[in-house]
MARVO-567618 format. One record per residue (C-alpha): residue in one letter; x, y, z. Coordinates in steps of 0.001 Angstrom, whole numbers, plus 500000, padded with zeros to 6 digits. Example, Ala and Ser with C-alpha at 12.3 -4.5 7.8 and 13.67 -1.06 7.14 Angstrom:
REM MARVO-567618
A512300495500507800;S513670498940507140;
REM end
This chain:
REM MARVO-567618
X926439312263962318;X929362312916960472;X928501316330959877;X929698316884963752;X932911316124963281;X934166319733962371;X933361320520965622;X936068318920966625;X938141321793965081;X936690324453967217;X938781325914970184;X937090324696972643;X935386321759970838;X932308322308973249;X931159325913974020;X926926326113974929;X926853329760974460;X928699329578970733;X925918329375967928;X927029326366965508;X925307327961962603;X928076330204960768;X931026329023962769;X931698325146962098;X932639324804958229;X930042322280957428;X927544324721959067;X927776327669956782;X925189328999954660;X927174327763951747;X926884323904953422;X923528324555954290;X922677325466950384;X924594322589949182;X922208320279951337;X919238322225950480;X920192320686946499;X920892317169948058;X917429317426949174;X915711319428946120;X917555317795942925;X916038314183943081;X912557316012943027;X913539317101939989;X915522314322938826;X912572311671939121;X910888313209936032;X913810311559934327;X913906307540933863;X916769306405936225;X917610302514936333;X916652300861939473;X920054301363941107;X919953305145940561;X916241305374941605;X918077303967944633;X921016306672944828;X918698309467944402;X916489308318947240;X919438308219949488;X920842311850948666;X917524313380949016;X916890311214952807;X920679311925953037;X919833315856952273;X916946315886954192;X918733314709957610;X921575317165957465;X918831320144956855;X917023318507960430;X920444318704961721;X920877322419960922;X917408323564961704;X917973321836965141;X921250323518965623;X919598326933964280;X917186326174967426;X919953326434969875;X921178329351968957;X917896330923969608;X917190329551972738;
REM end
């Protein structure tokens, strides 16, 4: 995912004791809020009658939403274990 690449920016880029969560920018609690809404909005937003094609871009931010909160809840697991 794309969401990886700020890793990239860490010194060193890999580090297996270094907990991702809090430390990579698109892994802060303000990201991880912002992809909480990518997920929660279309809930809200098919109450509302979108055309087809935005029945289509709301699906896709809330699957798009969904995968990056996977991501961070499987990153969240490593820094547990």
């Amino acid at each position: 995912m794309v969401v990886d690449a700020d890793h990239l920016l860490a010194n060193p880029v890999y580090d297996p004791n270094r907990c991702s969560i809090g430390f990579h920018p698109l892994h802060t609690i303000w990201a991880i809020a912002v992809y909480i809404l990518m997920f929660m909005i279309p809930f809200y937003l098919k109450s509302w009658k979108l055309s087809e094609a935005g029945e289509k871009w709301n699906f896709r931010i809330q699957l798009t939403g969904l995968g990056l909160l996977i991501h961070m809840l499987l990153d969240g697991l490593d820094c547990i274990v």
